[in-house]
N, C-alpha and C positions, 0 to 999 in steps of 0.2 A: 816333282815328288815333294807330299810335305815332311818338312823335318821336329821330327819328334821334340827334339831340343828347345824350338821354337816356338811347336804347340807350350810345350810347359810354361816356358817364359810368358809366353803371351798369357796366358790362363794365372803365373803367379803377379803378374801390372794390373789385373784384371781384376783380382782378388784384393791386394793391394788398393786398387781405385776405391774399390766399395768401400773399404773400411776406413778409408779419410772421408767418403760422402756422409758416411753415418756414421762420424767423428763430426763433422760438421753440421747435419742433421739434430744432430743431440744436445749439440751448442745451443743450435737458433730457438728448438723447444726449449730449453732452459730455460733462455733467456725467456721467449714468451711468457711461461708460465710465470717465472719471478715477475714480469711485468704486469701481469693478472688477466692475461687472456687465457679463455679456458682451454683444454685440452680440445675437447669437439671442432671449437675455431680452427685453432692450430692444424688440426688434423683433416678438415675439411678444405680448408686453403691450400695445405701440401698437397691432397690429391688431386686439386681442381688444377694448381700450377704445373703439378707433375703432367698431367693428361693433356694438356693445351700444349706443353713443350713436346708432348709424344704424339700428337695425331699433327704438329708442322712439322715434326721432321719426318712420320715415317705415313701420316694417312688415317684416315678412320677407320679402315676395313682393318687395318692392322691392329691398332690400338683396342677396338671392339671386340677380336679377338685373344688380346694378351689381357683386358677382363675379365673374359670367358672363363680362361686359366685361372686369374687371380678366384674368381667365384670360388672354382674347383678347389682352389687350395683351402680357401677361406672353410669351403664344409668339410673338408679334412682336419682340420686343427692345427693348419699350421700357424694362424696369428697367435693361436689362444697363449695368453701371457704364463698359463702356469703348466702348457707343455713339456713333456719330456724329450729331452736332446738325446739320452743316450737311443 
């Protein structure tokens, strides 16, 4: 049986993880940009390193398809920088 207590826990470490990754995310673009590499750079590098570390750990068929998703969201609006949160 799973225990509710544990779902939370595990979903609040998990929450938690994210927001020291992109605590540290936010570091390294700083630092790039102060160092005068462009934004496109930076942001193409992260996606290229990001997907190389996700199709060895989990596969292309998989990774291929958690694109798919990103697509999806991309024509939704959820990158667009001047979205609304509420």
């Amino acid at each position: 049986m799973i225990d509710p207590q544990n779902v939370e826990l595990d979903a609040m470490i998990e929450a938690e993880k994210k927001q020291v990754a992109f605590e540290y995310h936010s570091e390294a673009w700083a630092d790039g940009i102060s160092d005068g590499i462009e934004a496109e750079i930076l942001a193409e590098t992260a996606i290229s390193t990001a997907l190389t570390e996700l199709v060895r750990l989990h596969g292309e068929d998989t990774v291929i398809a958690m694109v798919d998703g990103l697509r999806e969201r991309i024509q939704h609006g959820e990158f667009r920088p001047d979205r609304n949160l509420h």
